[in-house]
N, C-alpha and C positions, 0 to 999 in steps of 0.2 A: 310714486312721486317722492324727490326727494325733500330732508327736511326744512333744504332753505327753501323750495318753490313752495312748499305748503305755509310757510311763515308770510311768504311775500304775501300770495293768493291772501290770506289771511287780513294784511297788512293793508291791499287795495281797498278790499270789500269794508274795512274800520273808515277806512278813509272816505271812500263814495255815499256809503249810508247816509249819514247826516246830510250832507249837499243834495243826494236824490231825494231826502224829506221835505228840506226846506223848498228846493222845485214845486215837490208835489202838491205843499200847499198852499201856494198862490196861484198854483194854476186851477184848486178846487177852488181859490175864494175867487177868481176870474178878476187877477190883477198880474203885473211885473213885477219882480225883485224888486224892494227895495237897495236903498244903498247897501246897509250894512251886510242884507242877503248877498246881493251882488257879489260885495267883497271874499264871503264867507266861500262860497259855493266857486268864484274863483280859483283862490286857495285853494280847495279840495280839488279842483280840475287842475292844475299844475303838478301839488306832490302827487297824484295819479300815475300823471305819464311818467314822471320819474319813475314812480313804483314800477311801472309796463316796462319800459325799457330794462329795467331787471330784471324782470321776469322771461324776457326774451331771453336775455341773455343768457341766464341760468336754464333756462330749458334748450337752447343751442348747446351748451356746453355738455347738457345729460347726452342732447341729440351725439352729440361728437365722440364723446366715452363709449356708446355701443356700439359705432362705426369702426372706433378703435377695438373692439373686444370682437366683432366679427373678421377682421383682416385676416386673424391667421398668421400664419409666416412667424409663429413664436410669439404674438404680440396679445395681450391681453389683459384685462382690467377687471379685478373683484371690487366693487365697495366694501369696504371693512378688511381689506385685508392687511396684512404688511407689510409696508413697504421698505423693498432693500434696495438701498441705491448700489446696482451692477451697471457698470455703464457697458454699453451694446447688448446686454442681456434681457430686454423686453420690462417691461411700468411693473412687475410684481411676481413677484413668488409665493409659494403656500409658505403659512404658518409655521414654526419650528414646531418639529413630531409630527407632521399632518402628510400621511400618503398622498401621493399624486390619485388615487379612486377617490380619497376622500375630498380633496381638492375638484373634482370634475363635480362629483354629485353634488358640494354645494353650490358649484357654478352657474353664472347665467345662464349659458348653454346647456346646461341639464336641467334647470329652471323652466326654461321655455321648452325643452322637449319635451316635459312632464307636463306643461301646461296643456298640451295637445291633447292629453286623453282624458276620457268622461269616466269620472269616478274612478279615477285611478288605474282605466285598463283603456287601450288602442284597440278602435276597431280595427274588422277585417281588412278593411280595405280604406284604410288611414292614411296618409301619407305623409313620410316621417323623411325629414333632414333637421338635423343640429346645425346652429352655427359653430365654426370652428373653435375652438379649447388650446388655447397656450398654455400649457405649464411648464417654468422654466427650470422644473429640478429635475426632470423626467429622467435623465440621463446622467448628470453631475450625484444624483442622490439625495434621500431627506433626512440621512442620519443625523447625529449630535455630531460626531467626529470624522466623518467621512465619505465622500464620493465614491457613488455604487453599492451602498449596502444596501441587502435588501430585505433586512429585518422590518416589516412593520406591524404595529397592536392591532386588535379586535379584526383579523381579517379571517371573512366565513365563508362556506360555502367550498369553493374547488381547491383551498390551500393545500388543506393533507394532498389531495390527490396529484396537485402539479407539483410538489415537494421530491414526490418522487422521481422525477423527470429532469428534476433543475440542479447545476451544478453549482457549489460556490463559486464569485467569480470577485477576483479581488484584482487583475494587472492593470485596469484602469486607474488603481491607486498609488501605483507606479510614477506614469508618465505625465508629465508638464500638462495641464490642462487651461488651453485659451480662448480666447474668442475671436470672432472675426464677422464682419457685417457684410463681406461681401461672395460671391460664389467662387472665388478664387483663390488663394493664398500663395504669395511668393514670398520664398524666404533664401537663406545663404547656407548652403550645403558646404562644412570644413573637409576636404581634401584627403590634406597632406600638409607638412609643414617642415622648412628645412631652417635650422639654425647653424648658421653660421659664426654666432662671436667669436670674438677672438680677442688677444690683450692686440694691442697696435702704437707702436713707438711713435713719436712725436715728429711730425715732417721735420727734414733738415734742410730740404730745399725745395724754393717755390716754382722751380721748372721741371718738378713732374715728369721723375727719370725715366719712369716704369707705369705703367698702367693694371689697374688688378686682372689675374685671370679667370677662365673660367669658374662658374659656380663661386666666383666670390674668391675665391683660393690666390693670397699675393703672390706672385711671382717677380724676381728680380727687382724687389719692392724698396730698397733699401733707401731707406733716407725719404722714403715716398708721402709717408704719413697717412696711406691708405686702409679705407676701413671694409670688413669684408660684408659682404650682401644675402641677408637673407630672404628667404621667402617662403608665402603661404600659398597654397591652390586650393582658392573656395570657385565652388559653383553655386551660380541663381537658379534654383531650383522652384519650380512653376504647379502647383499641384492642387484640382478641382475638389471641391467641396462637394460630399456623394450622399446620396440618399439612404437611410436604409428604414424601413418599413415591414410592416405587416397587418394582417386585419384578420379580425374574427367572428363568427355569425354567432347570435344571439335570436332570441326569442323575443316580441312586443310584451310579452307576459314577464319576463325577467328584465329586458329594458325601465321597467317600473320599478324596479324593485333596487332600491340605492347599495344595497348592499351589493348584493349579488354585481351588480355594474362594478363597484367599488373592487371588487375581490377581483375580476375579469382585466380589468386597467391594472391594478398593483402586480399579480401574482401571474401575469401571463402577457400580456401586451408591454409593460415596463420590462419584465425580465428578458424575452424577446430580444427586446434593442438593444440591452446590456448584451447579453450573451453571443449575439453577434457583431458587436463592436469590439470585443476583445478578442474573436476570434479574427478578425479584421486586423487590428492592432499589431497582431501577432503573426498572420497568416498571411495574409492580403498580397495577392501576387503582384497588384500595379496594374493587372489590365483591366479595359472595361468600367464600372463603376466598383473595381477593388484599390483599398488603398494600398502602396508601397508600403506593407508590413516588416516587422524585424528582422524576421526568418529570413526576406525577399531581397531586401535595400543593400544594391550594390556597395561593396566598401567595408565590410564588417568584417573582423578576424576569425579564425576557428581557430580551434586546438582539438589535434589529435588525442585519443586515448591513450595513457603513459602509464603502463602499471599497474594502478591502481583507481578508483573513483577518488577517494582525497588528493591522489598524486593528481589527478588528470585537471580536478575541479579547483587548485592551489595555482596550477600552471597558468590555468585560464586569468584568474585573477588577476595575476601580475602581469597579462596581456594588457588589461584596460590601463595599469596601472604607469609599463613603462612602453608603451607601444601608442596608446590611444591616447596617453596622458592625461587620463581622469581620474576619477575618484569612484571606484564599482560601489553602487548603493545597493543591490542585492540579486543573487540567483533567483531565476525562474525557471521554475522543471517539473514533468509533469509527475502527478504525487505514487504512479511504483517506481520511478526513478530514488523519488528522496525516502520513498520507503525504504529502498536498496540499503540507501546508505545509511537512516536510521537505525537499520538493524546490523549495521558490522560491528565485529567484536573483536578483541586482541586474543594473543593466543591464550588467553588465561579467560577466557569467555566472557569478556566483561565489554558493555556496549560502552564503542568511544561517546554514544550522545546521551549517555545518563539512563539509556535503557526504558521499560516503561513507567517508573517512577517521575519522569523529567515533566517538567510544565513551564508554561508559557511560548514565547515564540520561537518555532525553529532555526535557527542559526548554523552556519558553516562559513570558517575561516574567518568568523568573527562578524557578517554580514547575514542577513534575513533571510528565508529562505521562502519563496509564494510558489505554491503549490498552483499549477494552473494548467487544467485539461487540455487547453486550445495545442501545448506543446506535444508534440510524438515524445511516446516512450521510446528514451534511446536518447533523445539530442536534451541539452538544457543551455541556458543563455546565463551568462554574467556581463552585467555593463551598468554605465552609468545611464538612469532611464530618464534624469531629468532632461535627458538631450534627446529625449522624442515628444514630439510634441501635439497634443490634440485638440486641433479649434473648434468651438463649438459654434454651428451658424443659427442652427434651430435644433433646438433641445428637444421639444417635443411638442405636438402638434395633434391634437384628439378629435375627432368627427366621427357622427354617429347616421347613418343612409337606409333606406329601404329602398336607394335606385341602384342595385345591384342586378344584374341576372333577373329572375323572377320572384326577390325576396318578398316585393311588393306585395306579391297573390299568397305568399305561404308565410304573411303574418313575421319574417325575420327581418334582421335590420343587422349590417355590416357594424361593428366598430373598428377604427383603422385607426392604426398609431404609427407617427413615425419620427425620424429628428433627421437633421441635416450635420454633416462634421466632414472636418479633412485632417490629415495625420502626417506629418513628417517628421524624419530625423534628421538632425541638425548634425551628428557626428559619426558618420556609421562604424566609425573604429574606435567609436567609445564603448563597442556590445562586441562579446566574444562567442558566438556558435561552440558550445561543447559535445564531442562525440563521448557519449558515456557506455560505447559497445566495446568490447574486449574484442 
């Protein structure tokens, strides 16, 4: 119950009391109200219904907050939590520092699924569904500084062991990251673009001796005062918002146990989605439920191998720079490629990058360098990555079943995680494909 329906409740029964005494005893003394009764017991039958009509209301409104918190679809509501106003991004997010395990296990939805068992354990033959779990940072991250870390405190149980298993993953931190409310996203794909200015003399005459020629270009223009014509070729480019998911069997006997859930959501179902979202990102051929990743998306420059890796990786650069006309905000290559080049040395054996004494971030050509498996040894990209872009439609979405298969009979129970996103680029000749094979 919460504390304003208990205040009201509270608030009627102050009020009714005295009026249901003074009832009481003119009906032991076998008489009617008098006036002053009458008035009194009135009064209390008026602020009453006032009261009720409150209390209706406040318990419609509880009614409607769990309606809201079972929908699903991203949407959900903690009491006490805090609130960040995202618009399109769902009523709340967990707590600054608070894991998405830690955010489920204190949830309503693991509230109620815990309520299910006696003394803390699920019989054999129990029957187990969660209401659905929005948590909106599932995929964005709950770091202090940033989207997709997946450092979190006090996590037990399977960490060491799926530590080994799990790669750093950092190119979601890359790319433009947005939102979008609907299963679709259409946006404007930049081409090409042709400039034409020119300086252009002042008309001499308003009969227009000459007309411009093609591509803009004056011809026989003289005295014309014609100006030349440039132009862009953008396409509307149309691209579906894709699922990606996974689930994992669990024990009724560990289902209880907040930790152990907590570790399973953080350290294995969140990493999960990351880890294939950047492989997506990066990879995504376009067909089927894959997105048009970088690697894939028609339109994007290469550079051949030229000499040397600095030479090759210099050349690339000045691709986005005078070709795509952006501004490259960092290489991505996979990490024995940037070993490679960490460890060259001049002829005097001395390492160009400071050798193993050097600290903090890698850099080359004056730009970041992110280390990221999802890339083949051999190829690495330089571009501007703020011109890719990833909407988020459902971040992440948690449910807990025993109507799987026969999990029902052997006491196990599915949890399944997934989020909704779509991904384009906005300039595909603002990313350079480098061949870094000799």
């Amino acid at each position: 119950m919460s504390a304003l329906l208990e205040r009201l409740r509270k608030e009627l029964a102050d009020t009714l009391t005295p009026a249901r005494d003074l009832a009481a005893k003119a009906q032991a003394e076998g008489r009617d109200l008098n006036d002053e009764e009458r008035a009194t017991v009135t009064e209390a039958v008026t602020k009453a219904n006032g009261i009720k009509t409150r209390i209706d209301q406040a318990q419609a409104d509880n009614d409607l907050t769990a309606q809201l918190g079972a929908l699903g679809d991203g949407i959900s509501f903690e009491p006490g939590a805090k609130s960040v106003e995202r618009p399109t991004e769902g009523l709340w997010t967990p707590r600054k520092g608070e894991s998405v395990g830690q955010a489920f296990v204190k949830s309503a939805s693991y509230k109620g699924l815990i309520a299910q068992a006696t003394n803390g354990r699920f019989s054999d033959r129990q029957r187990i569904q969660s209401d659905p779990f929005g948590a909106k940072a599932l995929v964005t991250g709950l770091s202090d500084s940033s989207a997709g870390a997946l450092v979190t405190n006090d996590n037990i149980g399977l960490q060491v062991g799926l530590d080994a298993f799990q790669r750093p993953l950092s190119l979601r931190q890359l790319v433009t990251n947005g939102n979008t409310t609907s299963d679709t996203v259409e946006y404007v794909r930049v081409a090409s673009t042709t400039n034409n200015a020119a300086p252009v003399a002042e008309a001499t005459s308003s009969a227009a001796p000459t007309a411009p020629g093609t591509a803009g270009a004056l011809v026989n223009n003289a005295g014309g005062g014609y100006k030349p014509e440039s132009g862009m070729t953008l396409a509307k480019v149309t691209t579906s918002v894709k699922t990606i998911a996974h689930w994992l069997p669990a024990t009724k006997r560990a289902l209880a146990d907040a930790g152990q859930v907590r570790t399973l959501i953080d350290q294995f179902l969140r990493y999960g989605l990351e880890e294939e979202l950047e492989d997506q990102i990066m990879n995504g051929d376009g067909s089927g439920e894959n997105f048009d990743g970088i690697a894939n998306v028609s339109g994007t420059q290469s550079q051949a191998y030229d000499t040397d890796l600095l030479t090759t990786t210099r050349k690339a650069r000045t691709k986005v720079r005078t070709v795509g006309r952006s501004i490259p905000t960092a290489y991505v290559m996979n990490p024995a490629d940037w070993e490679a080049i960490d460890l060259l040395q001049d002829n005097e054996a001395r390492y160009y990058f400071g050798g193993p004494q050097r600290l903090g971030q890698p850099t080359l050509w004056g730009l970041p360098v992110v280390e990221c498996e999802a890339v083949p040894s051999g190829v690495a990209y330089v571009g501007d990555w703020r011109k890719a872009v990833l909407w988020d439609r459902e971040q992440a979405n948690i449910s807990v079943t025993d109507s799987h298969a026969d999990f029902f009979i052997r006491n196990l129970v599915a949890i399944l995680g997934e989020m909704r996103a779509a991904f384009g680029v906005l300039q595909p000749n603002a990313f350079v494909e480098i061949d870094l094979t000799a």
